[in-house]
VONU-845858 format. One record per residue: residue in one letter; x, y, z of N, C-alpha, C in turn. Coordinates in steps of 0.2 Angstrom, whole numbers, padded with zeros to 4 digits, always signed. Each point is the difference from the previous one (the first is absolute). Layout:
BEGIN
aXYZXYZXYZ
...
//
This chain:
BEGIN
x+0098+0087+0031-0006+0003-0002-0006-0005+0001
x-0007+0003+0001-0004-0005+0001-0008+0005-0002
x-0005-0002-0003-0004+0002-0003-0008-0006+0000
x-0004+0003+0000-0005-0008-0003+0001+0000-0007
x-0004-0005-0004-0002+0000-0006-0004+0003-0003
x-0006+0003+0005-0006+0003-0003+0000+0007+0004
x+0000+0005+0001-0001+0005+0005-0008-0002+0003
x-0005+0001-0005-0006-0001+0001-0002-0006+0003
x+0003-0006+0001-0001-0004+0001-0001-0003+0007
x-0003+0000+0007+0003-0003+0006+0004-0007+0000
x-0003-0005-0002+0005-0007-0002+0003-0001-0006
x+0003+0006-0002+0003-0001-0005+0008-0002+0004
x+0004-0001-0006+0006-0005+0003+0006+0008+0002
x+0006-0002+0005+0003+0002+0001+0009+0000-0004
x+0002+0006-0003+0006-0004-0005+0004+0006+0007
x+0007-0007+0001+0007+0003+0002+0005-0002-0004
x+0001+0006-0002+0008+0000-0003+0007+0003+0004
x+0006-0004-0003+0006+0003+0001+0004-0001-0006
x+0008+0000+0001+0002+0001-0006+0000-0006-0004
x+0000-0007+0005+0002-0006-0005-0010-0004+0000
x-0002+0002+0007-0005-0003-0001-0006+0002-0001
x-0005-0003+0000-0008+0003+0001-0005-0006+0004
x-0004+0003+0004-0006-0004+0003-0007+0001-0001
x-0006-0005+0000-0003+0002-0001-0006-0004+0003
x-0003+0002+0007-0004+0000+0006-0007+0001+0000
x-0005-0004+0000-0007+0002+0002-0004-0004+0005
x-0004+0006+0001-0002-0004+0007-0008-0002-0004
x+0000-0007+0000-0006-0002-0004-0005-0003+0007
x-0002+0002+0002-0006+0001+0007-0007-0001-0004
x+0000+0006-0001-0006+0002-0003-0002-0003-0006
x+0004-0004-0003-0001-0005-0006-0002-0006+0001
x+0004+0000+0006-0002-0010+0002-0008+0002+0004
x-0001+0005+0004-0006+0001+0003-0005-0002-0005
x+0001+0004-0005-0006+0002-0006-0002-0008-0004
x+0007-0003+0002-0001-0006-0004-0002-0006+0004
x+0001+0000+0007-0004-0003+0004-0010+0003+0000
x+0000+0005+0001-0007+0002+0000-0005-0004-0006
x+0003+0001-0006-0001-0002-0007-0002-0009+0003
x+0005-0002+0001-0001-0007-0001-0005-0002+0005
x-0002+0005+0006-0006-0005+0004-0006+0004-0004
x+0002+0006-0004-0008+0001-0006-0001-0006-0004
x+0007-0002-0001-0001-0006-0005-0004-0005+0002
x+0000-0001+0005-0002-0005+0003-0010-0002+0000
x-0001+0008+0000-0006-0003-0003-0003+0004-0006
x+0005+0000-0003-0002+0004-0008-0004-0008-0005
x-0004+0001-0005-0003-0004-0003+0006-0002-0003
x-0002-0006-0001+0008-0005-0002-0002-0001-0007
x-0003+0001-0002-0002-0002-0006+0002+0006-0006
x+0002+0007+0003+0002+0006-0001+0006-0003-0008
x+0000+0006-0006+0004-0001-0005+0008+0001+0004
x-0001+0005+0000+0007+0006+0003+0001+0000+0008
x+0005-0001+0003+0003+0001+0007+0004+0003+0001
x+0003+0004+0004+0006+0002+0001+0006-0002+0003
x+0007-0001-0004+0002-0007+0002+0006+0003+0006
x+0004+0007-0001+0004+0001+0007+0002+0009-0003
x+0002+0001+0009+0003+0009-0003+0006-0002+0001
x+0004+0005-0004+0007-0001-0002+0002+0007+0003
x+0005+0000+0004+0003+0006+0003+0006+0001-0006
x+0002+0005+0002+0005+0003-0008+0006-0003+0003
x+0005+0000+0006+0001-0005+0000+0001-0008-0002
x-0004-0004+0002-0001-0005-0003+0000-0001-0005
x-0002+0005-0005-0001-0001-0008+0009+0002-0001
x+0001+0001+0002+0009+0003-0001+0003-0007+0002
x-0002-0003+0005+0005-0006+0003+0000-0006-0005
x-0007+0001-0002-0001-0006-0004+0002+0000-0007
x+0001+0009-0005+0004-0001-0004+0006-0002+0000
x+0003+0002+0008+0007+0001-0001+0001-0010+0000
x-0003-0004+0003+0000-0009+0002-0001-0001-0005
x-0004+0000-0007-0005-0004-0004+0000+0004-0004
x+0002+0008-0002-0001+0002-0006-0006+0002-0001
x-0005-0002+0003-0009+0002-0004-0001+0007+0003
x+0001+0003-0004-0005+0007+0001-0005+0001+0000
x-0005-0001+0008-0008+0001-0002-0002+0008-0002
x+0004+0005-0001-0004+0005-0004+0000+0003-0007
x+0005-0007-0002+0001-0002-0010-0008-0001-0002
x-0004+0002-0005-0005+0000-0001-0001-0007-0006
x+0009-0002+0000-0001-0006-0004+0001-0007+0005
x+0001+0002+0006+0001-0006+0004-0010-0004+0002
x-0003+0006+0002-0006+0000+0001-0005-0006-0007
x+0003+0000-0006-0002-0004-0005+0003-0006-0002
x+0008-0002+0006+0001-0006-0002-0002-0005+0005
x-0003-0005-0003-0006-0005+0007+0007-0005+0004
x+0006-0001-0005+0002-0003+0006+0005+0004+0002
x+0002+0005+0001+0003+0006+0005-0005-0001+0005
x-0003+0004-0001-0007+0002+0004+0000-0006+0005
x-0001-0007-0003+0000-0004+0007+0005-0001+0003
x+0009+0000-0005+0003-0002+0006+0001+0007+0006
x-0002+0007-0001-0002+0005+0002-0004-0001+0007
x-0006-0003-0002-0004+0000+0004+0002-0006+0006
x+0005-0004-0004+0002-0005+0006+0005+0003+0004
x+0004+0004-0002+0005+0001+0003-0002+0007+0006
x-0007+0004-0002-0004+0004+0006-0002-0007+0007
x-0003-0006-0006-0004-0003+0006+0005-0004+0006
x+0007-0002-0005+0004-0003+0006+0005+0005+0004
x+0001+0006-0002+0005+0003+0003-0004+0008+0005
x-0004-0001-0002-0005+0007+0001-0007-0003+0001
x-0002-0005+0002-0006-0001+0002-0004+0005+0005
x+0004+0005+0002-0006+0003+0005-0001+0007-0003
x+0001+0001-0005-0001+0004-0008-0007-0002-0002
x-0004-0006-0001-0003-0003-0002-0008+0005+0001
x-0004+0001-0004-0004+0003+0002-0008-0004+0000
x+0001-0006-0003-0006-0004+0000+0003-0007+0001
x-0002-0005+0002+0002-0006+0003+0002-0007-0007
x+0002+0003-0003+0002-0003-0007+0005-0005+0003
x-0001-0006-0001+0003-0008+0003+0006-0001-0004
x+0000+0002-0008+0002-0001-0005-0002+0001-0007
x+0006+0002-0004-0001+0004-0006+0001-0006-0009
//
């Protein structure tokens, strides 16, 4: 059996089940596009800006990364602890750098 995650969604993830297993497939295209476009805005955004945006997260990715490391980026407690957050953000910049939506060098 095979189904997306979101009916509504176009890049939402794809789940295949059988009896012992399950998958679970996204085609993250139009994520990485979005996140390249982002970074050449970056580029000439005023640098001196309080707030930037730091990367898109496909559902996917936020899955892979609880199931590695445990952090749940949609825990509303994870968002308030500063050093998740960073090892979080490190682990987007070295393993998912092309997720990145503003040219952030380091966290």
């Amino acid at each position: 059996m095979s189904f997306k995650s979101q009916d509504y969604n176009v890049n939402s993830f794809n789940v295949s089940v059988n009896e012992k297993n399950f998958r679970l497939e996204q085609d993250v295209s139009a994520y990485k596009d979005y996140a390249a476009e982002s970074r050449l805005q970056d580029e000439h955004a005023h640098s001196k800006r309080q707030y930037r945006s730091f990367a898109i997260i496909p559902d996917i990715v936020a899955i892979d990364i609880l199931a590695k490391y445990g952090i749940d980026i949609h825990d509303p407690l994870t968002m308030k602890d500063t050093a998740l957050m960073k090892r979080y953000k490190n682990i987007v910049m070295s393993e998912y750098p092309h997720l990145l939506t503003s040219n952030i060098k380091k966290v």
